[in-house]
N, C-alpha and C positions, 0 to 999 in steps of 0.2 A: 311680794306684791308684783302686778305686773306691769308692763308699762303701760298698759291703755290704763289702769287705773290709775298710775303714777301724774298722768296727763288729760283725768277728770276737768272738764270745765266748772266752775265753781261758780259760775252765774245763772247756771242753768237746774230747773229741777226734775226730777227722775221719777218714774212709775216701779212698781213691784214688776212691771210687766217687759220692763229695760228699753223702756223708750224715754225719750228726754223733751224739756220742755223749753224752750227759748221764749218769755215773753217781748214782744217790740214796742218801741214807743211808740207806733201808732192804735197800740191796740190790739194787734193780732198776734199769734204767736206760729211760730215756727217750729215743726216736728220731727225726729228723726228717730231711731234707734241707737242706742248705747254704742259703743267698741267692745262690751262685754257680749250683748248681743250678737253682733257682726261676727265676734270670732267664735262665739257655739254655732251659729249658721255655716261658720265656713266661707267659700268664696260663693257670692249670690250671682245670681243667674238672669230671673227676672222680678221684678216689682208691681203687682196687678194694681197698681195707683188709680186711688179713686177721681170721678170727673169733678170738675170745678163745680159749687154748690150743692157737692154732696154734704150731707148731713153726717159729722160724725159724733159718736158719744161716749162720755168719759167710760174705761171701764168694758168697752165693749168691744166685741173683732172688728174692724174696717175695713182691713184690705190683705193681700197676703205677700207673703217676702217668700221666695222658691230658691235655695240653694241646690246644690251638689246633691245635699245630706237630703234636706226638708223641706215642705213647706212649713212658713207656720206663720200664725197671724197675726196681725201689728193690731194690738189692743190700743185703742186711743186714750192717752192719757187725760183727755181736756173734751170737752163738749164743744161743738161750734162748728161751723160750715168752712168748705174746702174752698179759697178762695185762690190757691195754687198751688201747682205741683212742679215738684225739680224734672226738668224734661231731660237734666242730664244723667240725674237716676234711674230714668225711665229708660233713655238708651244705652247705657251702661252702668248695672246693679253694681259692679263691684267699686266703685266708687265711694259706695257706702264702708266697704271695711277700708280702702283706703284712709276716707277722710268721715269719720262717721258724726262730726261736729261741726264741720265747716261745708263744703261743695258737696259732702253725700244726705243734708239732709233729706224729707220725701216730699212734706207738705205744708203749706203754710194754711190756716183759719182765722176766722174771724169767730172771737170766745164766744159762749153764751154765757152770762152770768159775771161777764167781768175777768178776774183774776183767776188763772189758771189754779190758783192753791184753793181757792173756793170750791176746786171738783173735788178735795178731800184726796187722802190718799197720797200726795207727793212728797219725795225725800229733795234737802240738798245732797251737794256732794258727799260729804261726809257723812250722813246717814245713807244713801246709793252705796257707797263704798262697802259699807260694813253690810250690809243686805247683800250685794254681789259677793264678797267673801266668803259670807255662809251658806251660800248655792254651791258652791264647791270650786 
């Protein structure tokens, strides 16, 4: 096991797509990319972070992550509008493999439909776990 999964937040839920979900108690939730993510990325570069009141939807590309290696696309976990972005992400991407649950997450929305688990499709930790493990 590696550390970043050793050090899985277990409050948070996770997409097939390895991004994570923070719900907050006002309502909104809070988005970022896994540590499993972060380290098949590599060290990132830049983050084409979407603008405030963009529309994003469960299941679908939003915006994209530019490492070293790749681009590749932050699949949104959750439906709902961008209601902000980490500007510290935005001036420095590797922040995210840094701290990829705490100060690297990308964006924070406002749900549509309520509860994040309502967009279907989300693991706890320990099902995230066991799905990252089988990716290789």
């Amino acid at each position: 096991m590696t550390q970043t999964q050793q050090q899985l937040p277990q409050d948070l839920l996770y997409s097939k797509g390895h991004a994570w979900v923070r719900e907050e108690a006002d309502g909104t939730a809070t988005l970022g990319i896994t540590a499993y993510a972060a380290d098949q990325l590599g060290k990132l570069v830049y983050i084409d972070m979407p603008s405030i009141g963009d529309a994003l939807e469960a299941g679908e590309e939003s915006f994209d992550i530019e490492s070293g290696k790749s681009i590749s696309p932050f699949v949104s976990p959750v439906s709902g509008e961008v209601t902000q972005v980490n500007d510290m992400a935005d001036e420095d991407p590797t922040i995210v493999n840094a701290d990829p649950y705490g100060d690297g997450w990308l964006v924070k929305v406002t749900l549509d439909g309520g509860a994040p688990a309502a967009d279907g499709g989300l693991m706890n930790a320990d099902e995230y776990e066991e799905f990252a493990k089988s990716q290789g």
